[in-house]
C-alpha positions in Angstrom: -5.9 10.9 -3.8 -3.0 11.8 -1.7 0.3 11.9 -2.3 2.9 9.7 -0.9 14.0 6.1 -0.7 16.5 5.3 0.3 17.2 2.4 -1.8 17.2 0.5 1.9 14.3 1.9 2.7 12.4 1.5 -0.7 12.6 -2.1 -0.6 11.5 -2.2 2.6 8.3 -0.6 3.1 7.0 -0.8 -0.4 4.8 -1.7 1.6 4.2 -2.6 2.4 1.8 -2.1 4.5 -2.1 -3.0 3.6 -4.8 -2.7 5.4 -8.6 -4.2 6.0 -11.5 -5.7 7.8 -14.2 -6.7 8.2 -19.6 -5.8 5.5 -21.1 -7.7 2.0 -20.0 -7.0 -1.1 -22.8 -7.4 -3.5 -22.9 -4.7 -5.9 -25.9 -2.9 -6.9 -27.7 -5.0 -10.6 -26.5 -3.3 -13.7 -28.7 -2.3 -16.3 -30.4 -5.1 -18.5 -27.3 -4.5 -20.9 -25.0 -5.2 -18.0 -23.7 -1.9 -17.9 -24.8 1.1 -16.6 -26.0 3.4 -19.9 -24.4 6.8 -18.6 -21.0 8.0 -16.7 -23.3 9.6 -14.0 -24.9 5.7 -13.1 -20.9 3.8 -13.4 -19.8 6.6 -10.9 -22.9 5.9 -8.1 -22.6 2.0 -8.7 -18.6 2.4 -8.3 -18.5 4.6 -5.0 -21.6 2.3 -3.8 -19.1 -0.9 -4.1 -15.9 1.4 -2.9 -18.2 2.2 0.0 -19.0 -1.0 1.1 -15.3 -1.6 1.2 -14.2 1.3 2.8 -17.0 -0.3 5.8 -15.3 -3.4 6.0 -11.8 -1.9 6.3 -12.5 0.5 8.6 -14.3 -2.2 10.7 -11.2 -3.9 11.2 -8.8 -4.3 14.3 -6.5 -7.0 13.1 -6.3 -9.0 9.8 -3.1 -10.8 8.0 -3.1 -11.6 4.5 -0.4 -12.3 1.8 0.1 -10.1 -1.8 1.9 -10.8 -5.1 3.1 -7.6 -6.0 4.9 -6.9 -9.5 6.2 -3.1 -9.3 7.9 -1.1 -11.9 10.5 2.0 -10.9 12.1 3.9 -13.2 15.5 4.5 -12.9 17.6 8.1 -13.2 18.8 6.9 -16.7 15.2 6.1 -17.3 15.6 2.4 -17.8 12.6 0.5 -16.6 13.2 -2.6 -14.0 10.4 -4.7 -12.7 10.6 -6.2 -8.8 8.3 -8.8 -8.2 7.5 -9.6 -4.6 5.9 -11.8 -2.5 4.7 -10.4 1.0 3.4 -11.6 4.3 1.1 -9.0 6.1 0.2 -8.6 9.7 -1.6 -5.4 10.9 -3.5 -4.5 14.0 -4.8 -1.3 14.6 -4.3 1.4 15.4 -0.4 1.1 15.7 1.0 -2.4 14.4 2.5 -3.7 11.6 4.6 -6.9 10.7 5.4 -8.1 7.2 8.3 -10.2 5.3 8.7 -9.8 1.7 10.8 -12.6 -0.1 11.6 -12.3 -4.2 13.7 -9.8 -6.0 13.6 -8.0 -2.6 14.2 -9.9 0.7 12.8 -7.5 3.7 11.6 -7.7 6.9 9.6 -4.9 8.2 8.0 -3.9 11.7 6.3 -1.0 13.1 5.4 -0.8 17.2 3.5 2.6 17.4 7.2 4.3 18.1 9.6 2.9 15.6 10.1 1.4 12.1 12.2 -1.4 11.7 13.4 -2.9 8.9 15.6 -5.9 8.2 17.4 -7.5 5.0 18.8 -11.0 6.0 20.0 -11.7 3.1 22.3 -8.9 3.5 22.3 -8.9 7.5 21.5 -5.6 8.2 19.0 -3.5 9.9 17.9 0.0 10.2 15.2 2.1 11.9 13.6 5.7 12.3 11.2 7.1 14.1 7.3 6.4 13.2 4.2 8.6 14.1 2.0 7.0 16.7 -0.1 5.1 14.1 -0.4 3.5 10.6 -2.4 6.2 8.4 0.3 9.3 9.9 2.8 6.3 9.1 2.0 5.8 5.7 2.2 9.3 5.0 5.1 10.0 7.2 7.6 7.4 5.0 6.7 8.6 2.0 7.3 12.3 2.4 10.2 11.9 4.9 11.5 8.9 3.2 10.2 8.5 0.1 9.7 5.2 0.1 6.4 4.2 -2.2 3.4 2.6 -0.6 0.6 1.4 -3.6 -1.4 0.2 -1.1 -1.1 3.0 1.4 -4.6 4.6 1.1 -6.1 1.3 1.9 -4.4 1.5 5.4 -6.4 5.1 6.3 -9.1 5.1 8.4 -11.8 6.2 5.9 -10.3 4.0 2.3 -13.0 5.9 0.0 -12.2 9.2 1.2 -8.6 8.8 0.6 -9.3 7.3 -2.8 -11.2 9.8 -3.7 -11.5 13.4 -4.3 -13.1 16.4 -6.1 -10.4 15.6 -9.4 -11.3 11.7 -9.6 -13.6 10.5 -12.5 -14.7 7.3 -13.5 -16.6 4.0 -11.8 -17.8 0.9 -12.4 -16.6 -0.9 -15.1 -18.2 -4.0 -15.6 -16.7 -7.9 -14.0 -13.7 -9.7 -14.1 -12.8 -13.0 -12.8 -9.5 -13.1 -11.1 -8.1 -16.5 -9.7 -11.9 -17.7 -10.2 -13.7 -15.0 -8.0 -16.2 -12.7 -9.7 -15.2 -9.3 -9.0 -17.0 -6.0 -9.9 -13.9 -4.0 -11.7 -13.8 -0.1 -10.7 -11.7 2.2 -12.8 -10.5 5.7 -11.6 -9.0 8.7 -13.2 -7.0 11.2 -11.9 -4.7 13.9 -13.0 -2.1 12.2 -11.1 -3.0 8.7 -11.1 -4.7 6.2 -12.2 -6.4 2.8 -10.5 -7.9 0.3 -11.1 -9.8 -1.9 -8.0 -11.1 -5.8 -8.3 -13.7 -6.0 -5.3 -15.1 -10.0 -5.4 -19.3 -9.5 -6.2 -20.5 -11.8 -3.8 -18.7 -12.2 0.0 -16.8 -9.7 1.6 -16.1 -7.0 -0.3 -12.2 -7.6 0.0 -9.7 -5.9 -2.5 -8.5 -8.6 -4.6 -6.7 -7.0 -7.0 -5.3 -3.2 -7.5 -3.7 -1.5 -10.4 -1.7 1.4 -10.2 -0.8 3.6 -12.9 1.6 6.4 -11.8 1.1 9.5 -14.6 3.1 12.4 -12.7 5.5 10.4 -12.3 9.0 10.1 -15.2 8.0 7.1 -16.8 4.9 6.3 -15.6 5.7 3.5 -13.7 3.0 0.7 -12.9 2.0 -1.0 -9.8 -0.2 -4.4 -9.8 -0.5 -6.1 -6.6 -2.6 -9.1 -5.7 -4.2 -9.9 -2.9 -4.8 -13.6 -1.0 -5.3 -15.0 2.4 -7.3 -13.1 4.2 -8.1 -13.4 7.7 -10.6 -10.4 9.3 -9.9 -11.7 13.0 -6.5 -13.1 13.7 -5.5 -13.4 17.2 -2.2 -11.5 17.1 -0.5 -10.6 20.5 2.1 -7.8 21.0 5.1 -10.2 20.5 3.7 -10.4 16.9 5.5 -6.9 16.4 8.6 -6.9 18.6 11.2 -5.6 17.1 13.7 -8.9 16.9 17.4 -8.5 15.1 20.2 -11.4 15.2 23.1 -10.5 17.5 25.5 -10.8 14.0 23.4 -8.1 12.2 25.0 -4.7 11.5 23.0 -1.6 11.8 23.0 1.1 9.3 21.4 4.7 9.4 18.2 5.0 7.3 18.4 8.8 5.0 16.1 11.0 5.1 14.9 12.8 1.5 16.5 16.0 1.5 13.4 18.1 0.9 12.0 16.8 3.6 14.6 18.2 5.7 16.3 21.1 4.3 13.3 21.8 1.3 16.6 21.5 -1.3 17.1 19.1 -4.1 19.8 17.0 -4.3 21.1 16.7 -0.2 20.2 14.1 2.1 20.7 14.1 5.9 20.8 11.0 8.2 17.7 10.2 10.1 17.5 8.6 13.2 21.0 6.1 13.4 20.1 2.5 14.6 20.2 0.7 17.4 20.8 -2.9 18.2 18.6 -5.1 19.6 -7.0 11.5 -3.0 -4.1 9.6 -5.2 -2.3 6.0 -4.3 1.2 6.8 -3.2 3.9 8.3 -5.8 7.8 6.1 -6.5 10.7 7.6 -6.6 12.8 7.4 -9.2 16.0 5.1 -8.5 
């Protein structure tokens, strides 16, 4: 899987981000014990259910939907803190995002094809950088420049299975879970990297419903569970939907760039972009 903070930034884009659309989800019949008998038949039933959601996503234009996300990060002293979120989600492809996340964090975020926005009202304050020209180069973009942690950032590429997947993943289906009443098919991943865990319903679209992160390169190993509700595959969303819209009283700040980014040396960070008015799920920083 690939590899994906400014502490303004961080609570920002956590994204936040997501990403879907629009096939059928039933999973292949287990075997009459209700689980396949060898690792070689729960890895083909997995990538068979991963594939049919990998169609649907990549099918999609536009789709909103909300997530309750509970995220662990690990700080430099190697305490543990938990920030749960709650987070609205507009997208339309190939080059627009919107989303509001209220909770421990309180962010507004917005991303036109140009630029990345993104607000805290609470504090009344905004910032912005420059963006590639759409969501997947994006989603990469923030976390190498910026390092700011995306758990659902491989779900926003074009091809969802390819970028969950690779020659170092093991594992499959695992057998069915309910979550919030909806029958899901559970599919479980290693990697040397990372681990996840995906809740795709058994009947309907074959939506995410559910996804658990377990980050094991990283000091820690920090946790991500995020679930998801709300979805609609065709929401009429027009280009105001993403404008970039600050209060007149808001102050801008510059957003930092990670310093390996820029310079390849630990420890230095450089200023990116100063404001203006008007194969493995992604990796956290430490804090």
């Amino acid at each position: 899987m690939n590899k994906r903070m400014n502490p303004f930034a961080e609570t920002a884009l956590f994204l936040a981000l997501v990403a879907t659309a629009c096939s059928r989800s039933e999973a292949p019949t287990p075997s009459s014990e209700n689980t396949p008998p060898t690792a070689e038949q729960k890895r083909a039933q997995g990538d068979e259910i991963l594939k049919q959601m990998a169609g649907k996503l990549k099918s999609a234009t536009a789709l909103t939907f909300s997530t309750s996300e509970s995220n662990e990060r690990v700080r430099r002293n190697n305490e543990k803190v938990t920030i749960k979120l709650e987070r609205q989600v507009a997208l339309r492809r190939p080059d627009r995002l919107w989303f509001k996340a209220t909770g421990d964090r309180d962010l507004e975020g917005v991303y036109n094809g140009k630029v990345v926005m993104l607000i805290t009202h609470k504090d009344k304050v905004f910032g912005e950088f420059p963006a590639p020209p759409t969501l997947e180069e994006t989603a990469d973009a923030i976390t190498s420049k910026y390092g700011i942690a995306l758990p659902i950032a491989d779900l926003l590429s074009y091809d969802p299975k390819q970028s969950l997947l690779d020659t170092k993943t093991t594992g499959g289906w695992q057998g069915r879970e309910a979550i919030e009443g909806v029958e899901c098919n559970v599919l479980a991943y290693q990697h040397p990297n990372v681990d996840f865990s995906i809740w795709i319903p058994a009947s309907g679209d074959p939506i995410p419903k559910k996804l658990a992160i377990s980050y094991k390169a990283r000091r820690g190993q920090p946790k991500s569970t995020i679930l998801f509700r709300d979805w609609n595959l065709s929401p009429q969303l027009s280009d105001e939907t993403f404008a970039r819209k600050v209060p007149p009283d808001y102050e801008g700040i510059p957003v930092i760039q990670r310093a390996p980014a820029v310079l390849g040396q630990p420890g230095e960070q450089k200023q990116q972009g100063q404001p203006q008015a008007g194969g493995a799920p992604s990796q956290p920083k430490a804090e």
